[in-house]
C-alpha positions in Angstrom: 64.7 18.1 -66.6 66.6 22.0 -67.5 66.6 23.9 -65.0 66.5 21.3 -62.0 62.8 21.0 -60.1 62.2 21.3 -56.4 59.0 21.0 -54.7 58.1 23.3 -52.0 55.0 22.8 -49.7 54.8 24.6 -46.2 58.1 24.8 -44.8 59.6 21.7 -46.5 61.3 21.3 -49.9 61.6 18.5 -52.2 64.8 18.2 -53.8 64.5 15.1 -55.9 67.8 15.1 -57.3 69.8 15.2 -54.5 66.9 13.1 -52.9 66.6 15.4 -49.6 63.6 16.9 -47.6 64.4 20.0 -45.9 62.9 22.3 -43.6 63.8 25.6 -44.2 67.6 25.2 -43.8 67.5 22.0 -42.1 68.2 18.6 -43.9 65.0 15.9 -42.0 66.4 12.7 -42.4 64.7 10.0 -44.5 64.9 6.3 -45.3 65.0 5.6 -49.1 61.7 3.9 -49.0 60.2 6.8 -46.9 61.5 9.5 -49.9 60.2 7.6 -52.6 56.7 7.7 -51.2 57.1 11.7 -50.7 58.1 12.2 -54.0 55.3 10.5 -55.2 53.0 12.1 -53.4 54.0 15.9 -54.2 54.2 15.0 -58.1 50.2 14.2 -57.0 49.3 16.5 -55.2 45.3 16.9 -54.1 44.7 13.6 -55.8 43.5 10.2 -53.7 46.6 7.9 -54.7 45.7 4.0 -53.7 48.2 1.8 -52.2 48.4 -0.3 -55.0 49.7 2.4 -56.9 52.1 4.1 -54.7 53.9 0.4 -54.2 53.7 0.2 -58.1 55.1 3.5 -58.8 57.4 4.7 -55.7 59.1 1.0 -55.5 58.6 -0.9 -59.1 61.6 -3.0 -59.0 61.2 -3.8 -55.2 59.1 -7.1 -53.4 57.0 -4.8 -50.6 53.6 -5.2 -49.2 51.4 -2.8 -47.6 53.1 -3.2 -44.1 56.1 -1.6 -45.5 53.7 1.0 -47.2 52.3 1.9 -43.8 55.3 1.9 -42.1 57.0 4.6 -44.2 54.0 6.6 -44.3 53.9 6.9 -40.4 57.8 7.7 -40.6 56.7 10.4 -43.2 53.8 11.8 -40.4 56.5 11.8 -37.9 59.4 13.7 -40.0 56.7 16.3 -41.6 55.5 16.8 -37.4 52.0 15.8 -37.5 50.6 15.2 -34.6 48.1 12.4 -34.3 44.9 13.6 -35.7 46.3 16.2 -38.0 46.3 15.9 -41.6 48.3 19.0 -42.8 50.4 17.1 -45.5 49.2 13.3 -45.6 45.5 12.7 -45.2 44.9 8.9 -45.5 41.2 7.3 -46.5 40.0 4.6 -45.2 39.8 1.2 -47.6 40.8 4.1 -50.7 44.4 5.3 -50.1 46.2 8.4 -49.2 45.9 12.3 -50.8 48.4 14.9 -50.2 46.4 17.7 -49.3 48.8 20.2 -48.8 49.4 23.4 -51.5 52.2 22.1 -53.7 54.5 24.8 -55.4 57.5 23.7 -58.1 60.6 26.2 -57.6 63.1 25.7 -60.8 66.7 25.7 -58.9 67.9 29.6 -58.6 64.3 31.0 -58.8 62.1 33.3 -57.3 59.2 32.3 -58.7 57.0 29.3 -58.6 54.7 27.3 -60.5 51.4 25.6 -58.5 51.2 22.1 -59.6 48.1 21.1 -61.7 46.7 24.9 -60.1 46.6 23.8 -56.6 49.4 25.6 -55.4 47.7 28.6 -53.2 44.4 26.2 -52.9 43.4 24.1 -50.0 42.6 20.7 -50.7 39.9 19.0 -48.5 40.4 15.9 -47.5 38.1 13.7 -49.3 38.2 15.8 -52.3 39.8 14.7 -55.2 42.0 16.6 -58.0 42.9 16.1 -61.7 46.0 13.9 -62.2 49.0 14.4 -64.8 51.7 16.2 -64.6 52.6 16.5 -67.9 56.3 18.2 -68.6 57.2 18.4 -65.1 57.2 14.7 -63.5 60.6 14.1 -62.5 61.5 10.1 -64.2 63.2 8.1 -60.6 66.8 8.5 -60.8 69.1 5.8 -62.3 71.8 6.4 -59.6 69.9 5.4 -56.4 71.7 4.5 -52.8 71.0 1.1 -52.3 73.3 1.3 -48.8 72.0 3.4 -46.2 74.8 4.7 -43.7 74.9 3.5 -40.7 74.6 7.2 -39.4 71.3 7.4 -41.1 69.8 4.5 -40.0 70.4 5.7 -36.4 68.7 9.0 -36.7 65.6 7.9 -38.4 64.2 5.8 -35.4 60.8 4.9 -34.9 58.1 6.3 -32.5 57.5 3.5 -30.3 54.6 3.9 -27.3 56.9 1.8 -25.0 54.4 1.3 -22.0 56.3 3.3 -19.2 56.4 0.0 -17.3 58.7 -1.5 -19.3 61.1 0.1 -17.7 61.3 -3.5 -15.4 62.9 -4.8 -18.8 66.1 -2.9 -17.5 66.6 -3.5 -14.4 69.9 -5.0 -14.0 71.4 -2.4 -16.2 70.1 0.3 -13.7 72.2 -0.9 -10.7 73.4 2.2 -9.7 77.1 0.7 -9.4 77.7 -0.3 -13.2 76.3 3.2 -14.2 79.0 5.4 -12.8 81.9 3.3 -13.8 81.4 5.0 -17.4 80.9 8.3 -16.7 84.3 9.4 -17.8 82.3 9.9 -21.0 78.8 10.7 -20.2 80.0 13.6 -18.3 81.6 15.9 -20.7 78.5 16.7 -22.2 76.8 18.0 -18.7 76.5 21.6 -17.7 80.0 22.1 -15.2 78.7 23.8 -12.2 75.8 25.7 -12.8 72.3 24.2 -12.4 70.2 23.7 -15.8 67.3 25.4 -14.2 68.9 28.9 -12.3 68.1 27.2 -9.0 70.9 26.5 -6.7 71.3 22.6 -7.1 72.2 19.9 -3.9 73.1 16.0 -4.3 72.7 13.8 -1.0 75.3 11.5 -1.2 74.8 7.8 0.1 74.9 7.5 3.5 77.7 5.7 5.3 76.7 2.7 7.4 78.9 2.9 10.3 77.6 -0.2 11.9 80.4 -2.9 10.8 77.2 -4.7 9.7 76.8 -5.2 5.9 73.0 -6.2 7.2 72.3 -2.5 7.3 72.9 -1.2 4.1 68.9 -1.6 3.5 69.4 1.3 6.3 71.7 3.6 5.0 70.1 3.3 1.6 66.5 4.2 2.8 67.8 7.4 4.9 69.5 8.6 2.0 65.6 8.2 0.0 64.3 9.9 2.6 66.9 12.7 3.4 66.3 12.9 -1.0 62.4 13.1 -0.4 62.8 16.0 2.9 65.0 17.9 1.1 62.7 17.9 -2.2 59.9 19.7 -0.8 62.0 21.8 1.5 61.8 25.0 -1.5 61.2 23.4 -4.8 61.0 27.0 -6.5 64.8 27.4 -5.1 66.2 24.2 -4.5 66.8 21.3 -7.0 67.5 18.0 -5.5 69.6 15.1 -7.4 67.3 12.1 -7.6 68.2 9.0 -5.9 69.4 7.2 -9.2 72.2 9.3 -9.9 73.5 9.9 -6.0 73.2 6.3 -5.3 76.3 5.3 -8.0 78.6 6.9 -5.4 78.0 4.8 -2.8 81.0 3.3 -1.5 83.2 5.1 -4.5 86.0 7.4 -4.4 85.4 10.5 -6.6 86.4 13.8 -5.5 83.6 16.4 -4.3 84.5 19.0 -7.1 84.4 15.4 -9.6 80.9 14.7 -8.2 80.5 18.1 -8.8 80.8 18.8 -11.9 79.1 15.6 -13.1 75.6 15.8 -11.5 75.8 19.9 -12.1 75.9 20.9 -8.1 76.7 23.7 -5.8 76.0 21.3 -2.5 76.4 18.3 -1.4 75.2 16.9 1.6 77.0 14.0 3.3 75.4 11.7 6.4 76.3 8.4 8.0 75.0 6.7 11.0 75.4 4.5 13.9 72.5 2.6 15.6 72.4 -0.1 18.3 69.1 -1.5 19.8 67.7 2.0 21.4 69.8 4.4 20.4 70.6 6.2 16.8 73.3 8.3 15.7 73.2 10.3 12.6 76.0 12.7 11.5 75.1 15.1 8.9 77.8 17.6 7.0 76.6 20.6 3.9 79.7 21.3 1.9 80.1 23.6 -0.7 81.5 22.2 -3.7 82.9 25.2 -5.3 85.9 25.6 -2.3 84.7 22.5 -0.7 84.2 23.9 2.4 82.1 22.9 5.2 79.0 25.0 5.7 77.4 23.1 8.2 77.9 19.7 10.6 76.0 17.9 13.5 75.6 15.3 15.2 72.0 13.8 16.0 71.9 11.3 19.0 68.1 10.1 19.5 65.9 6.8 20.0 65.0 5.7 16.5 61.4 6.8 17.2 62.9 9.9 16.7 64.3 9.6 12.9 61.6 12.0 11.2 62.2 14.7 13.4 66.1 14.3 13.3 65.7 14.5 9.0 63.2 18.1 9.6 66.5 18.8 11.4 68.6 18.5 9.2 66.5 19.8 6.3 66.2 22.9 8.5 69.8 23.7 8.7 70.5 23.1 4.7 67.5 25.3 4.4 69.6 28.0 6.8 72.8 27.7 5.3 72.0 28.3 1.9 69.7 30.8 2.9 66.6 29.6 1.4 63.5 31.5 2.9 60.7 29.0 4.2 57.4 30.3 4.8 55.7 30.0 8.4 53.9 27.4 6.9 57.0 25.3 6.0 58.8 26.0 8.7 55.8 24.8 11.2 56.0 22.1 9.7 59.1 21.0 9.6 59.1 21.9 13.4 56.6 19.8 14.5 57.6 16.6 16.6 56.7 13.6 15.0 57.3 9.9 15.9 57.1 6.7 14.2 57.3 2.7 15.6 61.0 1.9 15.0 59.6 -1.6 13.5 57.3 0.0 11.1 60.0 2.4 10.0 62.9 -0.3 9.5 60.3 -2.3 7.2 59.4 0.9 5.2 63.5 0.6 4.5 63.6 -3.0 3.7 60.2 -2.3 1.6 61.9 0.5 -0.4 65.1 -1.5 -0.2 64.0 -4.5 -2.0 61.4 -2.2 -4.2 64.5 -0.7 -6.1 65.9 -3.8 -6.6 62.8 -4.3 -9.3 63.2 -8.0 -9.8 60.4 -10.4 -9.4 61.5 -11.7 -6.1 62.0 -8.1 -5.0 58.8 -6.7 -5.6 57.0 -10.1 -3.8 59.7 -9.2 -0.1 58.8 -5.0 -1.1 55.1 -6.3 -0.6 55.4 -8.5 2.8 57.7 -5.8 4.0 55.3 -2.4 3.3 52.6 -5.1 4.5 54.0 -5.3 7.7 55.3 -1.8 8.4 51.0 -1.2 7.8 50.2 -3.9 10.3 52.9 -2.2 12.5 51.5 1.5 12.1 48.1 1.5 10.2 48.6 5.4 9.8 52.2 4.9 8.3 50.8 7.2 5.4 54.6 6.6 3.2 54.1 2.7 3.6 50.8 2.9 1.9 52.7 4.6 -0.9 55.4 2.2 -1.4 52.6 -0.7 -1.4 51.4 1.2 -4.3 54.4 1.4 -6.4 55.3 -2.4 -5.6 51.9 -3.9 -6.9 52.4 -1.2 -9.8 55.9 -2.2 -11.2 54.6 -5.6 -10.2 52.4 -5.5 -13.0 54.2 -3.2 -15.4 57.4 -5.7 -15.5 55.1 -8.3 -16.5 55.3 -10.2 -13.3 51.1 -10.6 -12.5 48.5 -9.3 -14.7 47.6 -6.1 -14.2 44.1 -6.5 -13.4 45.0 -8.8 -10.1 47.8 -5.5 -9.8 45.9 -2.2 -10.4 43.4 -2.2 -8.3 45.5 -3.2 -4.9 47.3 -0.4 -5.9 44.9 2.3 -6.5 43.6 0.6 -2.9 47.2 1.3 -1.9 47.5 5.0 -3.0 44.0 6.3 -1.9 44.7 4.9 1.5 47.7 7.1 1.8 46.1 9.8 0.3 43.4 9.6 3.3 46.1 10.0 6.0 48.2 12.7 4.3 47.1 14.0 1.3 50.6 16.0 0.0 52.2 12.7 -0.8 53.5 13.4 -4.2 54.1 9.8 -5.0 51.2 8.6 -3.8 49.3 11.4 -6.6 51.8 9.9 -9.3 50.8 6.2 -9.0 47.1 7.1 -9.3 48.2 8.9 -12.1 49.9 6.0 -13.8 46.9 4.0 -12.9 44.4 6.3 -14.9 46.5 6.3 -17.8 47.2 2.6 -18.0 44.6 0.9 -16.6 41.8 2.5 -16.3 42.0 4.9 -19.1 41.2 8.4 -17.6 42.9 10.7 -19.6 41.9 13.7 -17.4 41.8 12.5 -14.7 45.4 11.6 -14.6 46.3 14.5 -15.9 45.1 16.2 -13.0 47.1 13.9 -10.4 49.9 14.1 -12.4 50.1 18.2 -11.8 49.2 17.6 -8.6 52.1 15.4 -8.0 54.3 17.9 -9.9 53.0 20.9 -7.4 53.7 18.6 -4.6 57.2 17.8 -5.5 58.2 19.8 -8.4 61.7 17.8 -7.6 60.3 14.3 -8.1 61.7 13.0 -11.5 60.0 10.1 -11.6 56.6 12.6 -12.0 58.6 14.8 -14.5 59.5 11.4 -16.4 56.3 9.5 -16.3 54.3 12.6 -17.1 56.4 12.8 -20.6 57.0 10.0 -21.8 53.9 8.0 -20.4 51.5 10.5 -21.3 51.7 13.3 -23.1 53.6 12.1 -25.8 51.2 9.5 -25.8 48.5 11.7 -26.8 50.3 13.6 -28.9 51.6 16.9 -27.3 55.3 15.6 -27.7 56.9 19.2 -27.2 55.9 19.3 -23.6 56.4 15.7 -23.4 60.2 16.2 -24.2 60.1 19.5 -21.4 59.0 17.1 -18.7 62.1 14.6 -19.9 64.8 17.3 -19.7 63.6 18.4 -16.3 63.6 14.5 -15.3 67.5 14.6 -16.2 68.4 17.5 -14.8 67.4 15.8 -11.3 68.2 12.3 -12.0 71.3 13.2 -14.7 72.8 9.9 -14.4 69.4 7.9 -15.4 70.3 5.8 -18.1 66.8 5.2 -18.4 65.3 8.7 -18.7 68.7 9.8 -21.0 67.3 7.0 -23.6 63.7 8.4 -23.4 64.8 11.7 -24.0 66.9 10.8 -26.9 64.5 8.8 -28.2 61.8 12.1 -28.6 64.6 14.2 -29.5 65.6 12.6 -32.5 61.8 11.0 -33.1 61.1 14.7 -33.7 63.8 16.3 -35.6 66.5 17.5 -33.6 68.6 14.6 -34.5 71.9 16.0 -33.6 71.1 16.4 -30.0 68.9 13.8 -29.8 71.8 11.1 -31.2 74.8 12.4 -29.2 72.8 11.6 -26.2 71.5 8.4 -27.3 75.0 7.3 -28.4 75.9 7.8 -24.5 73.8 5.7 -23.2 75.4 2.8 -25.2 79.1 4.0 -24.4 78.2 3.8 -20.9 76.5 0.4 -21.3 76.7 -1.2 -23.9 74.0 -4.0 -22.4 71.6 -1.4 -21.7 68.4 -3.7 -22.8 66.1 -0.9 -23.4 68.3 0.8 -25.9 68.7 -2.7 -27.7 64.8 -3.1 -28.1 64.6 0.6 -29.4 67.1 0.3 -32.0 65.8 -2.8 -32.8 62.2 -1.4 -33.4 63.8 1.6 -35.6 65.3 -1.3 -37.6 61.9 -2.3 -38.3 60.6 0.3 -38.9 63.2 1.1 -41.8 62.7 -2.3 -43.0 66.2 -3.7 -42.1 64.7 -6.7 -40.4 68.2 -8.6 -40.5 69.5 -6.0 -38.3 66.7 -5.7 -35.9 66.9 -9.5 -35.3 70.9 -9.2 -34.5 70.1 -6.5 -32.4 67.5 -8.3 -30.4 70.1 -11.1 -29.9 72.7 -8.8 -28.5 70.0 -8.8 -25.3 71.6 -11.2 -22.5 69.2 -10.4 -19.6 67.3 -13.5 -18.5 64.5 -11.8 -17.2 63.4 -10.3 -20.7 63.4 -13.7 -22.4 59.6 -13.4 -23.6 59.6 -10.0 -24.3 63.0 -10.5 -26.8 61.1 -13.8 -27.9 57.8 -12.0 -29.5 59.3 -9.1 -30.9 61.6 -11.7 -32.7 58.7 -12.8 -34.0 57.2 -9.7 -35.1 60.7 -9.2 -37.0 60.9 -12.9 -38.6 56.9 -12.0 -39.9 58.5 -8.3 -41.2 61.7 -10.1 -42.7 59.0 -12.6 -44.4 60.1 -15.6 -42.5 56.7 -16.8 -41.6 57.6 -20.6 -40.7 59.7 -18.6 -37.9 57.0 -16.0 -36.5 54.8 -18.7 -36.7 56.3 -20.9 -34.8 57.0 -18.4 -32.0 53.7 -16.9 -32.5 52.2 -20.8 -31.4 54.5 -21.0 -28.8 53.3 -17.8 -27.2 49.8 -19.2 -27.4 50.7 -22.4 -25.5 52.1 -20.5 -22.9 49.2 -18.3 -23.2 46.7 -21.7 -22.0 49.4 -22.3 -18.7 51.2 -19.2 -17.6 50.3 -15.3 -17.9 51.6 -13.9 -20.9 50.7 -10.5 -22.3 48.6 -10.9 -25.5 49.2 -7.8 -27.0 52.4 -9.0 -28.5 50.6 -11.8 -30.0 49.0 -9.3 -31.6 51.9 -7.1 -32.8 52.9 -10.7 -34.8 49.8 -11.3 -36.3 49.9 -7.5 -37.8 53.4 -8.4 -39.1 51.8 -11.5 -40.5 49.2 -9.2 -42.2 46.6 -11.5 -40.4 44.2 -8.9 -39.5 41.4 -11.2 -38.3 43.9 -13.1 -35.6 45.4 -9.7 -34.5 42.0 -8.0 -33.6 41.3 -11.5 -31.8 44.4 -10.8 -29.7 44.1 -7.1 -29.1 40.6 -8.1 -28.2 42.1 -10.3 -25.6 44.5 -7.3 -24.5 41.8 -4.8 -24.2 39.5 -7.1 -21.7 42.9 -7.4 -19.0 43.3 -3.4 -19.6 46.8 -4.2 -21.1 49.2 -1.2 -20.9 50.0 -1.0 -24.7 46.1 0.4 -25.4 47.4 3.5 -24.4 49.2 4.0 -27.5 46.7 2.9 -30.3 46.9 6.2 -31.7 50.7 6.9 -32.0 52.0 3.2 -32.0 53.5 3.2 -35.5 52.9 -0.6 -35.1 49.4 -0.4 -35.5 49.4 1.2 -38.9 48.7 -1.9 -41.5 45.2 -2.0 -39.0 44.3 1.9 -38.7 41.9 1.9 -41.7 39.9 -1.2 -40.2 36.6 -0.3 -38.4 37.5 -2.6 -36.0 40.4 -0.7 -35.3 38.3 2.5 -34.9 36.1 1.2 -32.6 39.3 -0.3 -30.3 39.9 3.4 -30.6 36.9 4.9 -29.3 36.5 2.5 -26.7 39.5 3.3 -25.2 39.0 7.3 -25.4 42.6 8.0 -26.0 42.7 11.8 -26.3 
């Protein structure tokens, strides 16, 4: 065509010659597959355009089936912004097809005017109406120079929109060991703020404390003192004072960067170093606040008590940091930092252990975090922090995949309402009920509500900040704030390879690819084993139809631990790639296992979709919904579920589990 077409509609244009989708000055990223169905869809505007057609006409001289249909059509939603619900640009009709309903103009190259498309330009187009085809004179023929190889840069930046279940997180846990993480910070670093905190508030890291003992046995001991200093310190001023969570601080232990390194990589102005001395009655605890601009000391003591004593000598030491960097505490604060508090020494030291094996977050560490929470209970049945940690252990319990998480959930809403009961500011304690509600027991509000409540709590617990993101609001849809919560997450815990890949993930999921890449390609310079950045990529293979790629990618996994996980999303992408003697075959053996052992059937499921065997998939998410699986809570924005969505059966799944 003379002059050259483009096709504007809202913000975007439609270049078909140069085969790009921009918004307003910025180029959104799109698969080839993904384009084709666009360009389709603007050349028919207003009118309902079935599936058969669209594979007929956007990919004639290519093998696809409806999967691959649905798939680019939720990539489409996601690159156009449409939140779940909306139908702006794509409206799709149940058992019919889809209808762009959005005002279509066509802009000849170096105009200012435009021409509305079949007269629908300036008109709104309802959803179930339908318009007058033909586009006669203006339909653009496909081009005969096509890219047949996408760059590997573009593959990366259009990844998929994944609910990931925030317990999933267990599927990591050997890369999180806090001393692999640091070793490849040389890179990560250079893209943090040097020296000035994100937020405007003044910015403190508690370093690991040093066990002084000569005994290796009490590390459990220096670890959980540094938690707790983490936790005091936290809720000291929260409106002034940011405090580095314990993810990022703990990859110094036993290391020798400098103070202004350590610095300049977590983005402090403070640090504040301890180490400790015990023998049977007595406890030592030396405590130093250094600036780390001159690296000067501020502030040192020495606190020599019975170990009875520990909570008051931690208000003690809160109080002076709260002094020296002249944060003003309200009377209430302050009273209660000042009251004397004791606690057994034997409940105490099993709190540690508890914690101690909790972060661990392997099978066998969650069963010992249990016994030892259990018996810091039986040794103080007001031990209101124990209760809390009993909570989290029989949640990530169940979230890794360990039990199912109906013989889980329940203990641990048991857990956290017990702790709640004795001292009802525990912020923790508001976030596991939280999780609970939005996993388990599907209360949307209501977990909502604890999750603010945590947040007012502790405005400095990151775990809140990350859970609250990306385990539920971007869940439901209200991804801007979901991405707000994940950049306050990294500012306190900036060396969470875990929270850094969530972020990333969103970023680029909702166009601001740049940032959102650079940031996802530090994760893997830092660790290239990272497993949850493997599974990601993997699933954005799918999603683009490289299904090849996405199975090498799944193989590059070498943790143990995730064998079953790796094993049945290998078998959703053998069903994608059309290998169906290999998806079946894993498919039966998850079932076998299914009859013996626990296994999760939602994945089941996922392979059946692949396998376009709707019947046996609702069978399996049937089986998923009555053990209140985790995955439920993303039927609405799990781009997996999108061959299903125009099934009644899926509507009803839907309803049933009120997802907002």
């Amino acid at each position: 065509m003379s002059p050259r077409q483009i096709f504007q509609f809202g913000d975007f244009q439609v270049d078909p010659l140069s085969r790009t989708l921009r918004r307003q000055e910025d180029v959104v990223t799109l698969s080839r597959r993904a384009f084709d169905v666009l360009l389709y869809l603007v050349q028919n505007p207003g009118r309902v355009v079935t599936r058969d057609e669209l594979l007929k006409n956007a990919w004639p001289d290519s093998f696809v089936d409806e999967n691959s249909l649905a798939q680019s059509i939720s990539a489409l939603r996601r690159a156009l912004d449409e939140k779940p619900g909306d139908n702006n640009y794509i409206a799709t009709l149940p058992g019919r097809g889809y209808q762009f309903v959005s005002p279509v103009q066509v802009v000849p190259e170096g105009s200012t005017s435009a021409e509305s498309l079949t007269g629908y330009g300036n008109l709104a187009i309802a959803p179930n109406e339908s318009a007058a085809s033909g586009l006669p004179g203006i339909l653009m023929q496909r081009e005969t120079i096509r890219t047949s190889i996408t760059t590997q840069e573009d593959r990366l930046l259009n990844l998929p929109t994944p609910r990931r279940s925030w317990a999933k997180i267990g599927i990591v846990a050997v890369a999180l060991m806090a001393g692999s993480i640091v070793a490849g910070y040389a890179i990560w670093r250079k893209s943090r703020p040097q020296g000035a905190a994100v937020s405007g508030r003044v910015m403190l890291a508690v370093l690991p404390f040093q066990n002084l003992t000569g005994d290796p046995e009490q590390e459990y001991f220096a670890d959980g003192l540094t938690e707790e200093m983490i936790t005091k310190l936290s809720q000291l001023h929260p409106e002034r004072l940011g405090v580095i969570a314990r993810t990022s601080v703990m990859g110094y232990k036993h290391g020798n960067k400098r103070l202004d390194e350590i610095g300049r990589e977590l983005s402090v102005q403070y640090v504040l170093e301890g180490s400790f001395r015990r023998t049977a009655d007595r406890l030592r605890i030396t405590a130093q606040l250094i600036r780390v601009r001159d690296q000067s000391h501020l502030w040192a003591e020495d606190y020599d008590s019975e170990p009875s004593d520990i909570l008051s000598v931690q208000d003690g030491v809160a109080l002076a940091v709260a002094r020296e960097i002249q944060l003003r505490l309200t009377p209430q604060q302050k009273t209660s930092l000042a009251s004397v508090r004791t606690i057994s020494p034997e409940a105490h030291e099993a709190y540690l252990k508890g914690r101690f094996f909790w972060n661990q977050r392997t099978e066998d560490g969650f069963r010992k975090a249990i016994e030892y929470f259990q018996a810091a209970i039986a040794k103080d049945p007001n031990y209101a922090q124990a209760y809390a940690g009993l909570a989290d252990a029989y949640i990530l319990q169940a979230g890794y995949g360990f039990v199912p998480e109906k013989d889980a959930m329940p203990k641990a809403k048991e857990a956290a309402l017990h702790a709640l009961s004795i001292d009802d500011r525990i912020a923790e304690a508001y976030t596991s009920l939280a999780l609970i509600s939005v996993q388990y027991e599907w209360k949307w509000a209501e977990a909502e509500k604890n999750f603010k409540r945590a947040l007012e709590l502790n405005p400095n617990y990151s775990i809140a900040h990350h859970w609250y993101g990306d385990g539920y609001l971007v869940g439901i849809g209200r991804t801007d704030e979901g991405i707000a919560e994940l950049r306050k997450a990294l500012e306190l815990d900036p060396l969470s390879l875990m929270i850094a890949t969530d972020l990333a993930k969103w970023l680029c999921f909702t166009g601001k690819f740049d940032e959102g890449m650079k940031l996802f390609q530090k994760v893997f310079e830092v660790d290239p084993d990272f497993t949850e950045a493997h599974i990601l990529l993997a699933e954005a293979y799918e999603v683009r139809g490289m299904y090849s790629e996405a199975v090498a990618e799944l193989k590059k996994i070498k943790s143990p631990d995730v064998h079953g996980f790796v094993k049945s999303q290998l078998g959703r992408a053998y069903a994608l790639q059309g290998k169906r003697g290999e998806a079946l075959e894993i498919v039966a053996e998850m079932r076998r296992r299914y009859q013996r052992d626990y296994v999760d059937p939602a994945p089941i499921a996922y392979i059946y979709i692949a396998l376009g065997d709707k019947d046996s998939a609702f069978v399996w998410l049937e089986k998923a919904y009555a053990q209140h699986r985790s995955e439920m809570d993303g039927l609405r924005t799990d781009w997996v579920y999108e061959p299903i969505r125009s099934d009644p059966r899926f509507a009803d799944l839907v309803r049933r589990v009120g997802v907002p």
